[in-house]
N, C-alpha and C positions, 0 to 999 in steps of 0.2 A: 746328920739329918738336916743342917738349914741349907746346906748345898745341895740337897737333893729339888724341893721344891724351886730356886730359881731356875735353874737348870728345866727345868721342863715346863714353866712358863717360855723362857727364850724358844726353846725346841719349838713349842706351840705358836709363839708370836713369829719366829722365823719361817713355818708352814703356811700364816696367814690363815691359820684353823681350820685347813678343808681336812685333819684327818689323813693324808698321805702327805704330799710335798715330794712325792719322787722326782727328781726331775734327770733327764739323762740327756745328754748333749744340746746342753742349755733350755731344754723343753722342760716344764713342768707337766705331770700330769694333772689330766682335766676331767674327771670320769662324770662331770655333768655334763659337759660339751659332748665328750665321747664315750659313754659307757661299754664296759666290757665282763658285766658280772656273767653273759653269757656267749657264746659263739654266734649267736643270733646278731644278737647284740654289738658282738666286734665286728660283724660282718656291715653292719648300717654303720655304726663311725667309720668305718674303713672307705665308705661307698662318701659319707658327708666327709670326711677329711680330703676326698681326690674334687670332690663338688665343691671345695672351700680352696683349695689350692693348698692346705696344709700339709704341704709333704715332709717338710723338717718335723711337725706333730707325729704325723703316719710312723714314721720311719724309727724317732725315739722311741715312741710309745705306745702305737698299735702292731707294727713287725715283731716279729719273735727276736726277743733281745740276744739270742745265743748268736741266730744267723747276723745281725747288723753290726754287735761288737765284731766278728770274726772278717766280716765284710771290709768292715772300718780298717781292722788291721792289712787283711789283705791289696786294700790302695793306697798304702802307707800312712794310716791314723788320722785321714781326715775326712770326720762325718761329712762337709760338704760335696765331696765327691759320692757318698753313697746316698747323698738325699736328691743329687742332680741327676744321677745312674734312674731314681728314683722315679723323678721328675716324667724322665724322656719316656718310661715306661707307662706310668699313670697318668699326667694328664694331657703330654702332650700326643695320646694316641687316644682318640676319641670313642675308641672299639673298646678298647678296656673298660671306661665309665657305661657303656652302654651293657656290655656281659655283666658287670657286678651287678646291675642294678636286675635285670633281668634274676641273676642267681639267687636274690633279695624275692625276686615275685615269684619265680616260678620254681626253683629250685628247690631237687631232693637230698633232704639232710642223713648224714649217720653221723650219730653223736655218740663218742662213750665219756667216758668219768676224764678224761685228757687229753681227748683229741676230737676232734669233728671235722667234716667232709662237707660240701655242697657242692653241687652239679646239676648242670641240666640234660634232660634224658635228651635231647638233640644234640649236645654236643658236649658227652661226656668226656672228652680228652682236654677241659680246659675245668677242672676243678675248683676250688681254693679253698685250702686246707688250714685247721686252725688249732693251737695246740694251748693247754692251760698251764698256767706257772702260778703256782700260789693260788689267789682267787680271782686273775684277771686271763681273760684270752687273748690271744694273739694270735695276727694272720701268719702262716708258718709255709715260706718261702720253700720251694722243693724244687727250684728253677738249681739246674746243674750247669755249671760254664764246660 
């Protein structure tokens, strides 16, 4: 029993006490900076993470982690190729930050219990899709090579 209590002091003091500490390919997550309790909500960090230039963020921690692990593997295991792949898509195309932010104002939602959809009735063939894991959402990647 006295090894239990230090033990989860360190845990605590190694998180810095925000309560998660996830951190995945050296990102911490930051769910004050970028909340994701809802798809609304992952959808505005997603839009302030490409505004901030934070795509090594984006990519650990707002992308659907199944598709980025899988991604990671498929350019031989190195997250900076899948955050640069990342990069050239998000901010260095200027059409992208303008559609997201649009999808943010004007866009129509379908929501279920672990997945949700936004689109704009003008140009529904460019969606973005977002899928829940546990109690956080994520943008969920359906781009096919």
């Amino acid at each position: 029993m006295h090894l239990v209590l230090p033990v989860i002091v360190v845990l605590l003091v190694a998180d810095g006490g925000s309560g998660s500490g996830e951190k995945r390919y050296g990102q911490a997550v930051d769910l004050k900076k970028y909340p994701q309790e809802t798809a609304k909500g992952a959808l505005e960090s997603f839009i302030k993470s490409v505004e901030n230039k934070d795509i090594d963020y984006f990519v650990a921690q707002l992308a659907d982690p199944e598709f980025v692990d899988q991604r990671v593997k498929d350019l031989g295991g190195r997250f900076e190729d899948v955050a640069k792949e990342a990069k050239q898509k998000l901010v260095d195309d200027p059409a992208t930050l303008k559609l997201l932010r649009r999808l943010a104002e004007d866009g129509e939602w379908k929501i279920d219990d672990e997945s949700a959809t936004v689109k704009l009735k003008d140009e529904p063939d460019k969606p973005v899709h977002f899928v829940k894991r546990k109690e956080r959402w994520y943008v969920k990647n359906r781009y096919v090579r």
